[in-house]
Residue, then its C-alpha position, 0 to 999 in steps of 0.5 A: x506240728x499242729x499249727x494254732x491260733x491264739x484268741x484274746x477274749x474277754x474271759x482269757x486267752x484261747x486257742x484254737x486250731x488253724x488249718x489250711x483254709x479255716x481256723x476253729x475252736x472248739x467248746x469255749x464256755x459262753x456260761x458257768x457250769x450249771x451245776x451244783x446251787x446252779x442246776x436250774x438257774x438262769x446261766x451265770x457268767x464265765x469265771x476268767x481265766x489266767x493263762x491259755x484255754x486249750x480249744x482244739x477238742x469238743x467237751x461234753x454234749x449237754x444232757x441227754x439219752x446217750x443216742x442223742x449225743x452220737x457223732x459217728x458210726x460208733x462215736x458217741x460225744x459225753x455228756x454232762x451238765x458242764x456243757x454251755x459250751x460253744x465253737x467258732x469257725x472262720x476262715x484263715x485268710x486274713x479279712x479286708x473287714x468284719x465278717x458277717x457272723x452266722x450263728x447255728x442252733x441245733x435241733x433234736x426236740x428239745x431233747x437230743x443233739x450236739x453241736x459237735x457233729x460234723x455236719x454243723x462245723x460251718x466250713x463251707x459256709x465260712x469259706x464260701x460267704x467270707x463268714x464267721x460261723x458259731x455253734x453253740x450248745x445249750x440245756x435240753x429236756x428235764x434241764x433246760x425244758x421243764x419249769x421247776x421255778x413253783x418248786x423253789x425255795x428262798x435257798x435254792x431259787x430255780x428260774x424258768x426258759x432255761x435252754x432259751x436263757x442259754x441262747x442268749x447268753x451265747x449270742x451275749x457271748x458273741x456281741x463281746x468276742x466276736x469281732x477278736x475272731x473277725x467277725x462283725x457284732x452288728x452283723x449276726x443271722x442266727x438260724x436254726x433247724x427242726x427245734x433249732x429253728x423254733x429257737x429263732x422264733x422264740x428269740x425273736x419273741x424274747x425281749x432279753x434277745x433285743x439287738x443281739x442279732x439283726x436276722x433270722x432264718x428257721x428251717x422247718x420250726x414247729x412254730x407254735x411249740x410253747x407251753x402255758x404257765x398252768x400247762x408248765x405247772x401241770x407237767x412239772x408236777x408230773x415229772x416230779x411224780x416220775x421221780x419219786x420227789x415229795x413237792x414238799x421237798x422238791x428243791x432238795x430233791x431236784x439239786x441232790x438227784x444225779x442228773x440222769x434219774x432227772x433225765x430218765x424220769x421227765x423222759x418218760x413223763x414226756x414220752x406219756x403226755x405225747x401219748x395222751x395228747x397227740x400233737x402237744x409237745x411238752x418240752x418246749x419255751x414257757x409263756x412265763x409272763x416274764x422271760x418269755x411274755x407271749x409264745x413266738x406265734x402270739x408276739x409275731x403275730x401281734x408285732x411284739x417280736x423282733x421286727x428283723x428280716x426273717x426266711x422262713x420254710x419247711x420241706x414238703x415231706x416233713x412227717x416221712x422221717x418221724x413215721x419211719x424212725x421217730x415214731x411220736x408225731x401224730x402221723x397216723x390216722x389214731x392219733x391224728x384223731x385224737x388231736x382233732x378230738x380237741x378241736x372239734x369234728x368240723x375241724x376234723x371233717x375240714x382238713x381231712x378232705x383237703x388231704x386226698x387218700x385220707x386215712x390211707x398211711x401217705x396221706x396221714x403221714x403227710x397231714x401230720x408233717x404238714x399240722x407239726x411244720x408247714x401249718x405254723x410256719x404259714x402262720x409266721x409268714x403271715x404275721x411276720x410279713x405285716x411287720x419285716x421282709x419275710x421270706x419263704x420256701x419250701x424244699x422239694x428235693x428230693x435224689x432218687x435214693x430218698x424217693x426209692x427209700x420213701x421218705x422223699x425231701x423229709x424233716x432234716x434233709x435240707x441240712x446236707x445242702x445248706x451245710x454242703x455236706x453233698x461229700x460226706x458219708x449221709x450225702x454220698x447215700x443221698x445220691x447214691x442213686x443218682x441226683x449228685x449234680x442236682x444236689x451240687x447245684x441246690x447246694x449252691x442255690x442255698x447257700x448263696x441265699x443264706x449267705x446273702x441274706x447274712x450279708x445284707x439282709x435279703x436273699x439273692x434278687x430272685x426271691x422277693x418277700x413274702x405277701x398275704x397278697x401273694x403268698x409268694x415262695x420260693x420251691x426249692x427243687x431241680x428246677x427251683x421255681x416261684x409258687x404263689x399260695x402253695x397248697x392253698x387248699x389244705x392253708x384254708x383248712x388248717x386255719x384255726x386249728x392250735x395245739x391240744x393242751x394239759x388243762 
């Protein structure tokens, strides 16, 4: 028999499964389902329940292309508007006290990604740090990205920030229910990776996230995704367009068409401003004025955000993944040109001399990792830094296979170690070739940092904070090592440079 675990909490009963050594349950509704007069609108709250959830097997994911949502070699989770959903792991010992909670946000672009891949189950994190872990899902792309709110009615209101909306609600969820799973409510670290990670930041700039957790920690965030009103506007408008939708009629338009023509068309809108304008993402937080006042790097910068402890880093070949598998980052010498067209020839000239080999296809892939990432991420840590500890890291490592593959410590591939998926299928081919030990050991180093910091609020003694003075980081790599002001070069020749707009 399949042993399980009842949870009291302040929705109904749930119940999870519980293993050997950890207890899990799976998709539990932290929101009403967004459907219906509710498709666009702020989330609302659960409905209780009477009697016992079942929480054993993962819903839906949220909306999304189909590849988005794959979880296996030929697995591929469903997907649906009903999916503000998320999971709790913990271990199955009985706790002396609260456990320090740790709360997951995916990446994926804003666009694609579940919180049901195996990968983000928190296991060994929970196991290894005496933790809670939490997963959660939340709207993407056209349903959780795309400011409809101009094309509203008095019927049917729609609202903006959706998918940061969400997040908070989760992390609301978790203040109320958490401590039933042994968790500590006054002890919440969100952290987050590639779009997941810009979500910390966007948190830490969002008033309505105050107090719900204490720290946080983003693995290589684009920082300074964030659209303005007029560029939000712009895009929306486009979208409509691609859907065939009247503005005039929008607010039918948008409740009545099946969700996947909605998908398709901002989808394809998105895909021709990446086009247009290389180096702006379109589907991202909003400077409302309102939910979101100032985009994350505005507010951090100018001390608005939340003052918690923040580590904060990227990985040196962020732009190998994007160049081989995902090719829309300007990562290659046209478009890198078409972005510095915004910004001026100065700037241009500037950072491709801090760039050796440049326009060679490296040193191109290389500049543009570095202009989506490590730039921003620069920016973060300074602002950050006058205000709260900040920590900040690079990662360096990088097994024999993904050298020979020639994408080296690329975009994502941090996620094997702190997660300690070194025995799953993607981290056996990580070391394939050799390095195993190595990556046992920069998975231990990650997950005690990360671990530590949830705990206390700092990572192992080690790694002190960063400075402007010093600019002190921690290179994450066999062996791992301080660098202060890494790159400095290429840090001078960046500054100054901000993302393209619509307008």
């Amino acid at each position: 028999m399949v042993a399980t675990i009842d949870i009291e909490t302040a929705d109904g009963v749930v119940r999870g499964r519980r293993g050997h050594r950890v207890a899990r349950w799976r998709s539990l509704p932290y929101a009403a389902p967004p459907v219906g007069d509710l498709r666009f609108r702020a989330p609302q709250p659960v409905r209780p329940w009477a009697g016992v959830r079942t929480a054993t097997e993962f819903g839906f994911a949220s909306m999304q292309h189909r590849a988005g949502a794959r979880i296996g070699p030929r697995a591929y989770q469903p997907t649906s508007e009903d999916s503000l959903t998320l999971n709790v792991t913990a271990p199955a010992a009985p706790s002396t006290g609260p456990r320090p909670v740790l709360v997951f946000i995916h990446g994926g672009g804003y666009l694609i990604g579940t919180s049901a891949l195996a990968l983000y189950s928190g296991a060994r994190l929970a196991l290894r740090g005496d933790a809670v872990v939490v997963s959660l899902n939340y709207r993407l792309g056209a349903f959780g990205y795309v400011d409809f709110s101009a094309f509203g009615t008095p019927r049917h209101p729609f609202d903006a920030n959706l998918g940061l909306r969400d997040q908070v609600a989760a992390l609301e969820w978790v203040r109320r229910n958490i401590a039933e799973f042994g968790g500590d409510p006054g002890n919440v670290t969100i952290f987050g990776e590639s779009a997941g990670a810009h979500a910390v930041l966007a948190l830490l700039a969002t008033p309505a996230a105050r107090g719900l957790f204490h720290r946080g920690i983003a693995q290589s965030p684009p920082a300074d995704w964030a659209l303005s009103a007029e560029d939000a506007a712009i895009f929306a408008r486009r979208c409509l367009d691609a859907l065939g939708a009247d503005p005039a009629d929008a607010a039918r338009a948008l409740i009545e068409a099946p969700a996947n023509d909605i998908r398709r068309a901002v989808d394809r809108t998105s895909d021709a401003v990446l086009s247009e304008r290389p180096g702006l993402f379109p589907i991202c937080p909003v400077v409302d004025g309102d939910f979101l006042p100032r985009s994350p790097v505005d507010a951090i910068a100018a001390g608005t955000a939340h003052r918690v402890p923040l580590i904060i880093g990227t990985n040196r070949d962020e732009g190998t993944l994007f160049a081989r598998f995902a090719d829309k980052l300007p990562t290659n010498p046209r478009r890198l040109h078409a972005m510095f067209d915004r910004a001026g020839a100065e700037f241009e000239a500037k950072v491709t001399a801090a760039y050796p080999g440049y326009p060679q296809p490296r040193a191109a892939v290389r500049m543009g990792g570095d202009y989506v990432f490590w730039r921003p991420s620069v920016t973060v840590m300074e602002g950050h830094s006058r205000y709260a500890p900040t920590y900040a890291y690079r990662y360096d490592f990088a097994p024999r296979a993904l050298r020979l593959a020639g994408v080296g410590a690329t975009h994502a591939s941090d996620l094997i170690p702190v997660f300690g998926a070194a025995d799953s299928p993607v981290g056996r081919a990580f070391t394939a070739a050799g390095g195993r030990r190595s990556l046992l050991a920069i998975t231990d180093q990650f997950q005690d940092n990360w671990l530590s910091f949830a705990r206390l609020g700092a990572p192992l003694p080690h790694w002190p904070a960063y400075t402007e003075d010093a600019r002190t980081t921690l290179i994450i790599d066999n062996p791992t090592r301080l660098s202060h002001d890494p790159d400095r070069a290429k840090r001078l020749a960046w500054n100054g440079i901000r993302v393209p707009t619509l307008t």
